[in-house]
N, C-alpha and C positions, 0 to 999 in steps of 0.2 A: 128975330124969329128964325129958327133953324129948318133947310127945307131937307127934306126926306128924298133923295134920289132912288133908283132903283134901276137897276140891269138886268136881264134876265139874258143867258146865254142857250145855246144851242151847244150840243157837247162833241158828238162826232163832228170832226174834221175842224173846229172851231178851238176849244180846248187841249180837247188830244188827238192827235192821230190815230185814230181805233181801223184805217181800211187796213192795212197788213192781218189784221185779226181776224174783223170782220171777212176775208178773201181768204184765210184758213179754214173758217166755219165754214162759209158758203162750197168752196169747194170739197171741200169734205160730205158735205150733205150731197151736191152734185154728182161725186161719184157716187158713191152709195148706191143712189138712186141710178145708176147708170147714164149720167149727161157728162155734158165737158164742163170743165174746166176751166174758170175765168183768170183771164188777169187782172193785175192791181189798177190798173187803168179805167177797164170795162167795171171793175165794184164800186168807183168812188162815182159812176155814172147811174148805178142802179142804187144804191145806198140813199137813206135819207127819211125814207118815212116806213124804215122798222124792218123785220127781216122777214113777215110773211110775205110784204110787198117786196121785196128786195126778191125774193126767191121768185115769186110768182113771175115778175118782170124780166128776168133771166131766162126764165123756161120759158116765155111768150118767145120772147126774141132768140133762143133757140128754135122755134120752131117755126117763125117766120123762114127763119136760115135752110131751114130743112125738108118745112112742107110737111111735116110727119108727125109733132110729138103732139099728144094729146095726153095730159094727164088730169083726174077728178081733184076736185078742191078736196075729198078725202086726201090725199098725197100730198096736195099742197101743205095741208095741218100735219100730217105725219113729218115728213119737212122740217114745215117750221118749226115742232117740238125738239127733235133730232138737232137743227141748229143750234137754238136755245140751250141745248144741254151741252154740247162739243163747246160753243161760246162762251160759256158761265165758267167753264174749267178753265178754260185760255185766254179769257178777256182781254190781261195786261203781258201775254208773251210778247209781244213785240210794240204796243200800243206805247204813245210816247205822247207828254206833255208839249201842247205847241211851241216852240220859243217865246218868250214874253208874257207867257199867262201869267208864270208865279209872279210876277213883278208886277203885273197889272194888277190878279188877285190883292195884294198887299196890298198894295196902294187903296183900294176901294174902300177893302176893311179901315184902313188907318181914314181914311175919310167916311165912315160912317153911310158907306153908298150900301143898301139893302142887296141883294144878290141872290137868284135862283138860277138852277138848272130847267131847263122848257127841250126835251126832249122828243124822239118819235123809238128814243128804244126802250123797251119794257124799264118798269120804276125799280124792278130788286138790280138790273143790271147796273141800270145806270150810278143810285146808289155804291154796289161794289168796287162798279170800276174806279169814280171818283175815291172811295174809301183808298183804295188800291195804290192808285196813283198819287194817295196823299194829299189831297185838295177839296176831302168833300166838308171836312169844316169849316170851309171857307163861305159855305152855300144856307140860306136862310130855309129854303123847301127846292127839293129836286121835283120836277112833275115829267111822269114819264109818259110811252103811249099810253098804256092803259090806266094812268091816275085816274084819267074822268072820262065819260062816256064819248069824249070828243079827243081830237087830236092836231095838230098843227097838220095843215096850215088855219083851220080853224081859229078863229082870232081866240076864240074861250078859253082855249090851252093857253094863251099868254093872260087874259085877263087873269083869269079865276087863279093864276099862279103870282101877280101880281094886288091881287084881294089877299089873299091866305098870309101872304108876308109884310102884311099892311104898308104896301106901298100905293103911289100916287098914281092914274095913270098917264096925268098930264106931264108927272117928272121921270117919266120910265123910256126905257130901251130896250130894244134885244139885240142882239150882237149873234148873228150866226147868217146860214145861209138858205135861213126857210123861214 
């Protein structure tokens, strides 16, 4: 009897380095909007569950700093859209495959281990990027934030992404850092 393994990874910072990118978008939108400026330090601190939170989280903690900024969740969504777009154009200028993924990836394939993406950045992006970076064949179903009405760390986002690709959940993993 053959058992059915299954991984599900988490993609920023696990797979590929996408903070150089993601800290082009974000500061890009920051000024625009008249804020500062982050370093690559301060994004891989706010990064991780998507770029309205990523932005919103930024401008909190600017204003902590400041005592002053007050902006409406209208902006916040003008923002996030503005990032989302500058992002999409630039995804892989500088984004880079971790070391040991491709050899890992192979490896699973050649051992029949089922494989998805479980994300918190939108499903066209994440798609792309993987496309991009040459490794989205490798992926049974990518599930991004908004695939299902839920998001990680919500356990649903790993299940119902390990249902879809008919794996086990007793023989499954996730490999990331959420």
């Amino acid at each position: 009897m053959s058992q059915k393994f299954t991984i599900l990874f988490d993609l920023d910072g696990t797979l590929v380095n996408t903070a150089p990118d993601l800290m082009h978008a974000h500061n890009y939108v920051m000024k625009k909007y008249g804020f500062e400026e982050r370093e690559l330090s301060e994004i891989r601190k706010l990064a991780g569950r998507g770029s309205k939170v990523m932005l919103t989280r930024s401008i909190h903690q600017l204003a902590e700093l400041s005592g002053k900024i007050k902006k409406t969740d209208d902006v916040i969504e003008k923002m996030t859209k503005d990032f989302i777009d500058y992002y999409s154009k630039n995804i892989v200028a500088e984004s880079t495959l971790k070391n040991g993924a491709i050899n890992f990836l192979r490896w699973c394939k050649k051992n029949s281990i089922l494989m998805g993406v479980c994300t918190n950045k939108q499903e066209h992006l994440s798609i792309d990027l993987l496309k991009k970076i040459k490794i989205y064949d490798f992926f049974d179903y990518v599930a991004g934030g908004n695939t299902f009405d839920y998001n990680k760390p919500d356990p649903r986002h790993l299940t119902s992404t390990i249902e879809i690709i008919g794996g086990d959940l007793n023989k499954s993993l996730m490999i990331g850092d959420s």
